[in-house]
C-alpha positions in Angstrom: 27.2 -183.2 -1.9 25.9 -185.8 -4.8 22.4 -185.9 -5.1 21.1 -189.4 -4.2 18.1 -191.5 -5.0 16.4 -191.0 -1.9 16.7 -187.2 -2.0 14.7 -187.3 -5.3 12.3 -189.6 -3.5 12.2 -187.0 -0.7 11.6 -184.1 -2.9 9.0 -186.5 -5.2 7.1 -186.7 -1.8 7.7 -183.4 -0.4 6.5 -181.4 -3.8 3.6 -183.6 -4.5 0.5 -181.8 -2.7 1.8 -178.6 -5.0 2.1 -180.5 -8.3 0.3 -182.3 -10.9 1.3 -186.1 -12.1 1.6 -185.1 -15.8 0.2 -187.4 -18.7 2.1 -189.3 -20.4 1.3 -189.4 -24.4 1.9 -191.2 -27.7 1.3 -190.1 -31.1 1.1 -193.0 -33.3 1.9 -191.0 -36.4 5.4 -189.2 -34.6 6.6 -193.1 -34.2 6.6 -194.0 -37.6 8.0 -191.2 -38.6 10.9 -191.4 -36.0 10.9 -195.1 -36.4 10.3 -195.8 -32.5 8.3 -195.7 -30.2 7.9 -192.6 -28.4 6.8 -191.2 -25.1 6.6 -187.6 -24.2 6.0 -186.7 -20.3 4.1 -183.7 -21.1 5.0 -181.2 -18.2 3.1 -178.6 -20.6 0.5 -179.6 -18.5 2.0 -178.9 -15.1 1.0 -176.2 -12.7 2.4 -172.9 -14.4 2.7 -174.7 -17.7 6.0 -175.8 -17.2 8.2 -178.4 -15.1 10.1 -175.5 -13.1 7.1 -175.6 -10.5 8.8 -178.7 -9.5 12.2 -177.7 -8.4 10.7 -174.7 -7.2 8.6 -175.7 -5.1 10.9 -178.1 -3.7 13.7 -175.9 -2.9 11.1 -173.1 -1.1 9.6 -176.2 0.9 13.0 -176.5 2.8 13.5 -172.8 3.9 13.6 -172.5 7.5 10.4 -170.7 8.5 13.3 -167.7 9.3 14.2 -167.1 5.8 11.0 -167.8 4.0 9.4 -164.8 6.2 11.4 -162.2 3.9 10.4 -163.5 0.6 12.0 -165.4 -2.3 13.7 -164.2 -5.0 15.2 -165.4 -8.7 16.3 -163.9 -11.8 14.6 -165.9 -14.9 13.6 -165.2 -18.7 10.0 -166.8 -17.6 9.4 -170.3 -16.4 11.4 -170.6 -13.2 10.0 -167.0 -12.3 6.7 -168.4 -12.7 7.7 -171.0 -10.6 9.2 -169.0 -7.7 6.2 -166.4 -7.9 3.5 -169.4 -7.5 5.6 -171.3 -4.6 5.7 -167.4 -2.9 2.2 -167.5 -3.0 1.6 -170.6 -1.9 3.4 -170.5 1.0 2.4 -167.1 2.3 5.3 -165.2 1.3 6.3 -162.6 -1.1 8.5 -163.0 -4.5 11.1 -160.6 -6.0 11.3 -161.7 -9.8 14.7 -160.4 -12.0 13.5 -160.7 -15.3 15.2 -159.3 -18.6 13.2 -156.9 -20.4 12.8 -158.9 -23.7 11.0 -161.6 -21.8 8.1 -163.4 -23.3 4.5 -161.5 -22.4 2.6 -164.5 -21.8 5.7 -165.4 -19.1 5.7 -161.6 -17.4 2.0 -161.7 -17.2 1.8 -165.3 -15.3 4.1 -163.8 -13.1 2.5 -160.9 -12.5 -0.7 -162.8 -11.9 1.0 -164.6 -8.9 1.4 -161.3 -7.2 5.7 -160.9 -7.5 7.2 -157.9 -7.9 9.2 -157.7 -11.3 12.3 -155.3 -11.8 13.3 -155.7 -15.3 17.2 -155.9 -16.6 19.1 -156.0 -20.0 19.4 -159.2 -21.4 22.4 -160.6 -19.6 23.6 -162.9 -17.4 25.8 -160.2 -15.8 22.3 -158.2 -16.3 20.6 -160.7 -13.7 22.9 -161.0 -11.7 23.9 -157.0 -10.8 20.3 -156.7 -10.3 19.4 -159.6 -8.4 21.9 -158.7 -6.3 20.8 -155.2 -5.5 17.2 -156.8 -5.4 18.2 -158.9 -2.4 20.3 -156.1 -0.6 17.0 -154.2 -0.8 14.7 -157.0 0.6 16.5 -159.8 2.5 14.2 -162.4 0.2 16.4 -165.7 -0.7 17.5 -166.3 -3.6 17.1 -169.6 -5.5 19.1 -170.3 -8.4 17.7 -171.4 -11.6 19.3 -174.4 -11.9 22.5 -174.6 -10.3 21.2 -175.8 -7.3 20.6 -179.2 -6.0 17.2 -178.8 -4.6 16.2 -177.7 -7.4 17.9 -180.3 -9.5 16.2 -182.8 -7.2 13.1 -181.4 -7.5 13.1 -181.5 -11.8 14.7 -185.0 -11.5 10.7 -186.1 -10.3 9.5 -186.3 -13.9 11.6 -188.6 -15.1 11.3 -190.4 -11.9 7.2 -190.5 -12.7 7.9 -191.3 -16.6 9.9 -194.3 -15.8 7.0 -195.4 -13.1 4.7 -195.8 -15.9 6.4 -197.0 -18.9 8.5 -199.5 -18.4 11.5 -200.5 -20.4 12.7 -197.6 -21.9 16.1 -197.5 -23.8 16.9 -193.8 -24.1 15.4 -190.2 -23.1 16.1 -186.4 -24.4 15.5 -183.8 -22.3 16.3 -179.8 -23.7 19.1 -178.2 -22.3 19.9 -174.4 -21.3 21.1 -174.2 -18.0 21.3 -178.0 -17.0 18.9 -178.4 -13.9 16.4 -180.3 -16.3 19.0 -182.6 -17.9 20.8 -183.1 -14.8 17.5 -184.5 -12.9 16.7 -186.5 -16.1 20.1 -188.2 -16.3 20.2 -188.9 -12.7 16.7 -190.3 -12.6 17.2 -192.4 -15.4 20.4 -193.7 -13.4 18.4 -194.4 -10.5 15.4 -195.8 -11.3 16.1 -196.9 -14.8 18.4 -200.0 -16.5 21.2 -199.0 -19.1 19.2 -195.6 -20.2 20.9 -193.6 -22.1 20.0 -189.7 -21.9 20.7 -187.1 -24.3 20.1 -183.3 -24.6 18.8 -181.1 -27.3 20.2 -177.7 -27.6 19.5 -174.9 -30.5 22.4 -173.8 -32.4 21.8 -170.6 -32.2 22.4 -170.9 -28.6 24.7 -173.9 -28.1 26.8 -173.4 -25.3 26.3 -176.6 -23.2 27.4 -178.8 -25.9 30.7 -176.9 -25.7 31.0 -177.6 -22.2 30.2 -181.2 -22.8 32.9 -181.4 -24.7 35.4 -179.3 -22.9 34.7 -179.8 -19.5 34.8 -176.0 -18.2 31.5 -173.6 -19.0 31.5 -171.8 -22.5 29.7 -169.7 -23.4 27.5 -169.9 -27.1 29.3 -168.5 -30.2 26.6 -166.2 -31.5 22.9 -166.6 -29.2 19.8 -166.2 -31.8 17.1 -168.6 -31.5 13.2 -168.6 -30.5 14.0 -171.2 -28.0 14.3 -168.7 -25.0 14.3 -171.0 -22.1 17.2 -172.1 -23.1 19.4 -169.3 -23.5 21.0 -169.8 -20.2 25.1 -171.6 -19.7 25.6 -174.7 -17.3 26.8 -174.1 -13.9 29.3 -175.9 -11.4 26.7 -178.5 -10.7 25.2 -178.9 -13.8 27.7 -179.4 -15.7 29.5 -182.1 -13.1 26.3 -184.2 -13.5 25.6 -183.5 -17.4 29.4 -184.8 -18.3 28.9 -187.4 -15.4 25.9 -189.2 -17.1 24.7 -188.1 -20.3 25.4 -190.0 -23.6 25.5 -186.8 -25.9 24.0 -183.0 -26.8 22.8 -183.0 -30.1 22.2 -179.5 -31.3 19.4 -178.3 -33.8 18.6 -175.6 -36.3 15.7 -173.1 -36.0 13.6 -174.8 -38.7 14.1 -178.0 -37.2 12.9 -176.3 -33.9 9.7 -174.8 -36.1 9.2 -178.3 -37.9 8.8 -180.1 -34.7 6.5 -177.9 -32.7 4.2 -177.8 -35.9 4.6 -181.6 -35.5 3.3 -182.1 -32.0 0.9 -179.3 -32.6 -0.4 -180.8 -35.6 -0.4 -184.4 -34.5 -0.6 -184.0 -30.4 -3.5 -181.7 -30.8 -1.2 -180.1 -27.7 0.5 -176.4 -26.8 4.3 -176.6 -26.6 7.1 -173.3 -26.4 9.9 -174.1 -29.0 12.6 -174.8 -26.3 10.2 -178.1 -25.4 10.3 -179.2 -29.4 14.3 -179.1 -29.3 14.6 -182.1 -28.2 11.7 -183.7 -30.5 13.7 -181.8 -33.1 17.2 -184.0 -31.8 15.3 -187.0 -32.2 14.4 -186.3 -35.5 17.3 -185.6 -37.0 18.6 -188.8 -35.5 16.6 -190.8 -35.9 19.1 -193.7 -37.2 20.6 -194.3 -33.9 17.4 -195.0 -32.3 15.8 -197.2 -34.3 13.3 -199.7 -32.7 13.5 -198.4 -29.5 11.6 -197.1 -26.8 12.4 -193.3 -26.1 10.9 -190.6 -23.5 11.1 -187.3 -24.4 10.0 -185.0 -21.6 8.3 -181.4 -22.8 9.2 -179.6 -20.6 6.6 -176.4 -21.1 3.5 -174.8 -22.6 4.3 -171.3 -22.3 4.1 -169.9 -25.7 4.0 -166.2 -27.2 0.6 -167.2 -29.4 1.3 -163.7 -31.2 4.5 -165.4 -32.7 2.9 -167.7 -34.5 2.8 -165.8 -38.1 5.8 -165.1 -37.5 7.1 -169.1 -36.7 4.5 -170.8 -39.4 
């Protein structure tokens, strides 16, 4: 089933008593140095610090009253957990969080501040997935996918939808990548309520799996995975990668100094809080910058959930 413009307008009006309308910012210094003019939605802002409150929250909303009764339940490296943890609370119900044991603290403490229950797993998908599985046989709770669902796709697709309401005319938009639900909402936002926008995708290199399976057409997986961008260390699904291929313009993919470079950027110059994976694709822009010349570009940042005791380590 496609997702439509209406069932983004559903979900937009479905999540909004749960969310925040994020501001939308400028930094006059970042445009001359890109050479355009650009606008970051900053969903750093957002309840839970991140834009996964969105999806979320709209994918727990439409739960028969049946299925919400035995709890919800997700396997996620920090910002989707959060996001699942908060919607459980908010709607009365518990959460069973999957989370892999090299999570970022500042993630596993938000989520154990929402009152879920965290079982902790290797770091692997196949990790996640054996325990989520034995998590649900245990409880009954309902699981909700990351990203590879539409609901939630839907639900992420609302920030685009609420950048493009207030600036008009925009010509392009990057979005990060890791598992898709993001850049799939963006692309078919832009599509929707948007006029000849092109969207691309930032993705590390040292997890660059999605532009493989931009290319190729069938899920890859990354060639070697080693970067501080961790919400983005996830592979496309079925869905994702449909709607990626379907109507996005390109992945570029960036180093982990570029990464560095461009959070100290919007840290120095935004005066704002960002994790790496939502400099990526300030990082893409960046390095290039040629083919965007002049134009008007939204960049969405998609979190604020940052390991502060990392920062001798990044700076």
């Amino acid at each position: 089933m496609a997702i439509t413009k209406q069932d983004i307008q559903e979900s937009h009006k479905r999540i909004k008593p749960f969310i925040h309308r994020t501001p939308v910012l400028e930094s006059h210094s970042i445009n001359e140095m890109c050479g355009c003019s650009v606008f970051f939605k900053c969903e750093n802002f957002q309840k839970i610090g991140a834009f996964k409150i969105r999806g979320g929250m709209n994918a727990s909303l439409q739960l028969p009253s049946s299925k919400l009764a035995k709890g919800l339940a997700t396997h996620s490296s920090g910002n989707h957990a959060q996001a699942i943890a908060l919607a459980a609370k908010l709607l009365n119900t518990r959460a069973y969080i999957v989370m892999p044991n090299n999570s970022p603290a500042v993630k596993v403490n938000a989520v154990k501040g929402y009152g879920a229950e965290i079982t902790f797993c290797e770091p692997t998908l196949q990790a996640r997935e054996d325990t989520m599985e034995a998590v649900i046989s245990k409880t009954g709770a309902e699981f909700i996918h990351p990203f590879n669902d539409e609901k939630i796709i839907a639900g992420q697709a609302t920030a685009t939808k609420e950048l493009l309401e207030e600036v008009e005319e925009i010509e392009a938009i990057f979005a990060p990548v890791g598992g898709g639900g993001l850049l799939s909402g963006t692309s078919l936002s832009a599509k929707f309520y948007g006029s000849n926008i092109n969207v691309y995708a930032g993705e590390p290199e040292g997890a660059a799996d999605a532009v493989l399976s931009f290319q190729t057409g069938k899920i890859e997986t990354a060639p070697y995975i080693k970067t501080i961008a961790d919400g983005l260390l996830t592979t496309l699904g079925e869905i994702t990668i449909e709607i990626i291929r379907e109507n996005v313009s390109d992945i570029f993919t960036v180093s982990e100094k570029e990464i560095i470079n461009s959070m100290r950027l919007i840290y120095e110059r935004m005066k704002i809080v960002v994790e790496p994976s939502s400099a990526v694709p300030l990082a893409a822009l960046i390095k290039n910058a040629e083919h965007f010349r002049n134009k008007r570009v939204g960049i969405i940042i998609s979190g604020g959930n940052v390991d502060l005791s990392n920062f001798k380590e990044w700076f």
